[in-house]
C-alpha positions in Angstrom: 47.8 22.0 -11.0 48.2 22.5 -14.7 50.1 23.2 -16.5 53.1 22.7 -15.6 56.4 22.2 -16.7 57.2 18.6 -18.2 53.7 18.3 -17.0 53.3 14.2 -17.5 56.2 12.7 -16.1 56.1 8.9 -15.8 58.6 8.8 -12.4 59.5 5.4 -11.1 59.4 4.9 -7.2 60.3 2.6 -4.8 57.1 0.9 -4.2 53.4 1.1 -4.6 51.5 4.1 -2.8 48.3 3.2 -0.6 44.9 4.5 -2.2 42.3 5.5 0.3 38.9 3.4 -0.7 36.9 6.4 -2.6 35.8 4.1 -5.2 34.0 0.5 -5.3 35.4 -1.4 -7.9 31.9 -2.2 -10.3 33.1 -3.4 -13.2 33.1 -7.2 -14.7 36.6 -7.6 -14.5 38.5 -9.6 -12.6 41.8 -8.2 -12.8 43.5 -10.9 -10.4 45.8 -12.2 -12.9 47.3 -9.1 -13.6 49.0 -8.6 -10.4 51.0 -11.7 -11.1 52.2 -10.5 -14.9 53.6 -7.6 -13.3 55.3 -8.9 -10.3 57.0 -11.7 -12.9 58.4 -9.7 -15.7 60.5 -6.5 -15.7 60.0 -4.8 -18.8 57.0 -3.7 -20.8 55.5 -1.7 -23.8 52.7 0.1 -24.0 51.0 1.1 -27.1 47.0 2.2 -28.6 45.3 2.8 -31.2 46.2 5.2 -34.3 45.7 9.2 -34.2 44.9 8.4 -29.8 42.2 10.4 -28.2 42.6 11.7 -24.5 41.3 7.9 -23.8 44.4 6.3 -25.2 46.9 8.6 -24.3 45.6 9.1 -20.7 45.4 5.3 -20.6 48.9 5.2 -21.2 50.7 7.2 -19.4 48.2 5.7 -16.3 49.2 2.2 -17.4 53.3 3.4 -17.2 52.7 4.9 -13.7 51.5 2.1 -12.3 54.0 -0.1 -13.9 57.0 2.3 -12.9 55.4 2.1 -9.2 56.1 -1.4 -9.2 60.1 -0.3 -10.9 59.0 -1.8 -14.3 61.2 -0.5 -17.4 58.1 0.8 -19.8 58.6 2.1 -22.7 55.2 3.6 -25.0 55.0 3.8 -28.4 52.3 4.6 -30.9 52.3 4.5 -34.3 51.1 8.4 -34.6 51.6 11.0 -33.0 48.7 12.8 -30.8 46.8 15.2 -32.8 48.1 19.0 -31.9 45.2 20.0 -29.0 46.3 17.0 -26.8 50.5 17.7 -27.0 49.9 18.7 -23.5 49.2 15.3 -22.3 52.6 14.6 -23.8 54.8 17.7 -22.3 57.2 15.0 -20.7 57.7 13.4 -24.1 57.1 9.7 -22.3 54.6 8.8 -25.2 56.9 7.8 -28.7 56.2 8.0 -32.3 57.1 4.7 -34.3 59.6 5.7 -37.1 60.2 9.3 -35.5 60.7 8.9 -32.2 62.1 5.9 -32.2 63.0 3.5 -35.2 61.1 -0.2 -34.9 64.9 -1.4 -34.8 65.8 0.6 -31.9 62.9 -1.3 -29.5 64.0 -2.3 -26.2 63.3 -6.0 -26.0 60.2 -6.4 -23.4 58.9 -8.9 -21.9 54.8 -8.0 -21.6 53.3 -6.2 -24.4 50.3 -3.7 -23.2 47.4 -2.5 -25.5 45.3 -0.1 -24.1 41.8 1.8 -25.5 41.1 -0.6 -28.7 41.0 -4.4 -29.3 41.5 -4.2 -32.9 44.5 -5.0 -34.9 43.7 -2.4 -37.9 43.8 -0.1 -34.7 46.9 -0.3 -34.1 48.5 1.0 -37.2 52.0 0.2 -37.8 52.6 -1.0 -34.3 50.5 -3.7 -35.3 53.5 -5.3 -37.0 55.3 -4.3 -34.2 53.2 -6.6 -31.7 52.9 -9.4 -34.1 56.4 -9.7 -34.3 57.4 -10.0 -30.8 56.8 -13.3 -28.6 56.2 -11.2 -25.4 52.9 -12.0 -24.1 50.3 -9.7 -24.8 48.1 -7.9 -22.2 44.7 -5.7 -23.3 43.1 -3.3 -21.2 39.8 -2.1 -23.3 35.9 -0.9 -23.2 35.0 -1.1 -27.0 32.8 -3.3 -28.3 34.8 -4.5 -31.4 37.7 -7.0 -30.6 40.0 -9.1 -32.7 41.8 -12.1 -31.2 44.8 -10.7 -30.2 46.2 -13.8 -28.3 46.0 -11.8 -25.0 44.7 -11.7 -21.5 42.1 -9.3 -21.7 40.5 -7.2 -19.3 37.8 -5.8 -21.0 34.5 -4.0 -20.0 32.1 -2.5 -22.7 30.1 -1.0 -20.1 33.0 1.7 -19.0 32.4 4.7 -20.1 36.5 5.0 -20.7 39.5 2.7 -20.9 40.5 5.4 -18.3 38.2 4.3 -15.4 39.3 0.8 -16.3 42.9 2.1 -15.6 42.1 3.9 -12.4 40.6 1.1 -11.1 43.5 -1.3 -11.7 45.1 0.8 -10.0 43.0 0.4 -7.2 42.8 -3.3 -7.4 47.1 -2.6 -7.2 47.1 -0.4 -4.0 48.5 2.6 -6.2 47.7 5.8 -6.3 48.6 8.5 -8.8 50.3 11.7 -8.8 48.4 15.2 -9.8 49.8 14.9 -13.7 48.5 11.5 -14.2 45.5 12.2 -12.6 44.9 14.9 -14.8 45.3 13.0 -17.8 43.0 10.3 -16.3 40.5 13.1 -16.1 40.4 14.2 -19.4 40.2 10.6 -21.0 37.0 10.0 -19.2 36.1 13.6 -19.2 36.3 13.7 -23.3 35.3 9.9 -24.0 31.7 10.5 -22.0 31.3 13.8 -24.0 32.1 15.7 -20.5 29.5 13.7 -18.9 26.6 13.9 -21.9 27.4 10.5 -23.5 24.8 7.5 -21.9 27.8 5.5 -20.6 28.4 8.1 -17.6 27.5 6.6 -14.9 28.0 6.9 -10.9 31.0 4.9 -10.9 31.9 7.7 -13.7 31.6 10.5 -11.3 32.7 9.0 -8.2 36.0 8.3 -10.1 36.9 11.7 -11.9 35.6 13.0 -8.1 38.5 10.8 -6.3 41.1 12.3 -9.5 40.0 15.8 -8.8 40.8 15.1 -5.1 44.1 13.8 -6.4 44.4 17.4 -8.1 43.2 17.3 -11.5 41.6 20.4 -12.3 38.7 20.4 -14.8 38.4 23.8 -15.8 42.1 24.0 -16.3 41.8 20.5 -18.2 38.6 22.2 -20.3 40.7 24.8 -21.5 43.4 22.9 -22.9 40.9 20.5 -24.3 38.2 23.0 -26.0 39.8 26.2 -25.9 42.9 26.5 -27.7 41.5 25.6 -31.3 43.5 27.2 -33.8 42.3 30.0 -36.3 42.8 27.0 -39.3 40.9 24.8 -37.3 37.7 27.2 -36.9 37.7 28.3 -40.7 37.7 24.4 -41.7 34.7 23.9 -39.7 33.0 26.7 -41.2 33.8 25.5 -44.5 32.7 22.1 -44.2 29.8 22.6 -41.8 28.4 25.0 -44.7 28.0 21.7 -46.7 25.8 19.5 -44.8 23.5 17.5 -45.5 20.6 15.1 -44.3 18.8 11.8 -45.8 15.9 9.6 -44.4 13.7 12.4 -43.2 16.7 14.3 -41.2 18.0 11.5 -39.3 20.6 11.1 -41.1 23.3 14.2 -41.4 27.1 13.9 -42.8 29.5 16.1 -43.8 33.1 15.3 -45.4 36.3 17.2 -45.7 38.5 16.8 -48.6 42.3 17.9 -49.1 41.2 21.8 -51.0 39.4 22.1 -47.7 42.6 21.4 -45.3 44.8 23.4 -47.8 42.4 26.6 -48.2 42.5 27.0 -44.4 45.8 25.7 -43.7 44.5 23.3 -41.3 45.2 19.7 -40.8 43.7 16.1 -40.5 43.2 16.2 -36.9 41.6 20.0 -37.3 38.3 17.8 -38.7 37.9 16.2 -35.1 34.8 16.7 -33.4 33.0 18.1 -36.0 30.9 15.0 -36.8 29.3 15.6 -33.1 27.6 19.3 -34.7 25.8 17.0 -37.2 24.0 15.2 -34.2 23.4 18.7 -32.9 20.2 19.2 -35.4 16.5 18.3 -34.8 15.5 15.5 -35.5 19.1 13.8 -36.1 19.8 10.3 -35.3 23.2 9.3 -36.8 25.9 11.2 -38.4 29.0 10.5 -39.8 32.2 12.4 -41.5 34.3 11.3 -44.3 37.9 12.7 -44.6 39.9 12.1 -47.5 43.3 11.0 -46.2 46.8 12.3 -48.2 47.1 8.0 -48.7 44.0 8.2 -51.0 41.8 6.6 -48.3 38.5 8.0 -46.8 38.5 8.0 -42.7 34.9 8.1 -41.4 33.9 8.6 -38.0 30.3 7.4 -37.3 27.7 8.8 -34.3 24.4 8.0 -33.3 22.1 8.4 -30.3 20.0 5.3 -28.4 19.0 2.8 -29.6 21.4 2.9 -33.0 24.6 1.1 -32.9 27.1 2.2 -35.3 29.2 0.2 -34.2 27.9 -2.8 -36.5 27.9 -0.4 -39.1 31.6 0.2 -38.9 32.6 -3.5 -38.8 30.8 -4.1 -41.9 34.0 -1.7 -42.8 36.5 -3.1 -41.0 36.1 -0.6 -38.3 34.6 -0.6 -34.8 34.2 1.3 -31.8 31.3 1.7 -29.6 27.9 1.7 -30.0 27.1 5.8 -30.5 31.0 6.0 -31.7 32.6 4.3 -33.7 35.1 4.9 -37.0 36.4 3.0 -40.4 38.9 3.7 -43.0 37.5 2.7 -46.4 39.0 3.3 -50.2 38.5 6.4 -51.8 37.9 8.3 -53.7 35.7 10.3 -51.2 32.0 10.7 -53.2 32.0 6.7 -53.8 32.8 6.2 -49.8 30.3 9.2 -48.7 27.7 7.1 -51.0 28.9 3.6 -49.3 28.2 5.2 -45.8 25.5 6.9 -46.4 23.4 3.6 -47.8 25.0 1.5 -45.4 23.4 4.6 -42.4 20.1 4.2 -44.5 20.2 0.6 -43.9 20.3 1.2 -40.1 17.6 3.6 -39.4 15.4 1.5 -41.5 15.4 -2.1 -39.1 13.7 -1.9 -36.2 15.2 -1.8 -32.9 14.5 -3.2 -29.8 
């Protein structure tokens, strides 16, 4: 099915579609209020978390189908724009860049506000302000394990493997069903949040779910492609570079790497070029955790923390202001980078030495 031209359209229809019952509902959620908040307000905004991953922006544009089914106005905005390697969720140009796409001033006024794939207000970015500001009421629609109050009913399951399952099954709880494009991105935020089906939180549900979005005509070698194999030349020279570099502590369960701004300029690559990479470091012997710092153009280090069973960096990250989930998690911490490498590397120390249960 992909790809196609204007691939992720968001259309509105006249009703909901009927969904044939391929998959039991097993999460905790009870997502009867949610019915209501759609059926009593008309129009609604949709936003995630900063630099969104195939989980947020598959999210959304899952979240606006099922609201345009039920003739919603929806409008999405984020406060970046997706990294270059997932513009093809984004074809349609449905999903909005604060400040480019649309200035804060030109908002539509909206009557439900929607945060999908995070719970956390440093998340959020510069729509933060945005959500803040408004008195709409406030919906969230999450599986991480760090949350802030955000004054919203929350549908929230830390055992999904992907905000994305969450979102197909609303959409089973709403009797909709969705079309090939939005099943496709459905696919790939599950497909890329469980590692394509490595990560511990896969699980039958997992499976049974991308099944019923293949049947709906996602296509997962087609999906793979556009996710894995259109890496630019700049991207593979920056992670030769800073793969050349790493480095291990507590007996080689800890590796890390980092990426500075020489690096991004001597291979012409950009921020979101350094993605993934953190995931090679967990790819050694005898590696338990593993992080990357990234010096940012604002003078701040972004690091993005992994770990396998039973670590949780998750705790490790909030001690930053960050979060995530337990084996994935990320912070944003002052610079300049070798005084925030140290930080994270005794703060990693720390966690491989208590004992787990």
């Amino acid at each position: 099915m992909w790809p196609l031209s204007g691939c992720v359209k968001v259309p509105t229809v006249s009703g909901p579609f009927f969904l044939p019952p391929q998959v039991v509902s097993l999460s905790s959620i009870d997502w009867s209020p949610i019915r209501s908040i759609i059926e009593d307000h008309q129009s609604f905004l949709i936003t995630s978390h900063v630099r969104p991953d195939a989980d947020a922006l598959g999210s959304e544009l899952g979240m606006a189908f099922i609201l345009n089914s039920f003739g919603k106005d929806v409008t999405i905005v984020n406060a970046t724009a997706p990294p270059s390697n997932l513009h093809f969720l984004n074809r349609s140009g449905v999903i909005l860049k604060l400040g480019e796409d649309i200035k804060r001033d030109a908002l539509p006024a909206f009557d439900v506000q929607v945060v999908v794939d995070t719970s956390a207000w440093q998340q959020l970015g510069a729509m933060a302000d945005v959500v803040k500001g408004r008195s709409a009421a406030r919906v969230v629609i999450d599986h991480h394990v760090s949350s802030d109050n955000m004054g919203a009913v929350e549908f929230k399951d830390v055992q999904s493997a992907a905000t994305g399952e969450l979102i197909y099954e609303l959409a089973q709880h709403l009797d909709v069903t969705f079309d090939a494009d939005t099943a496709s991105a459905l696919y790939a935020a599950i497909a890329t949040d469980t590692g394509w089906f490595r990560f511990p939180s896969t699980s039958s549900t997992t499976m049974t779910t991308t099944a019923a979005l293949m049947d709906l005509g996602a296509e997962p070698h087609v999906l793979y492609n556009h996710l894995h194999e259109q890496r630019s030349l700049a991207r593979v020279r920056l992670a030769g570079r800073v793969l050349e570099r790493i480095d291990t502590a507590a007996d080689g369960r800890l590796a890390w790497i980092y990426a500075d701004a020489e690096d991004l300029k001597a291979t012409s690559a950009v921020p979101s070029d350094t993605e993934g990479l953190v995931n090679e470091c967990l790819t050694i012997a005898g590696a338990e955790a593993a992080f990357i710092a990234v010096a940012t153009p604002a003078g701040k280090v972004k690091i993005s923390l992994r770990c396998r069973p039973p670590h949780n960096v998750a705790a490790v990250a909030e001690t930053f202001h960050g979060g995530g989930h337990r084996l994935a998690s990320g912070a944003t911490i002052a610079g300049p980078l070798s005084a925030a490498v140290e930080q994270m590397k005794s703060a990693f120390e720390t966690m491989l030495e208590q004992p787990v249960a």
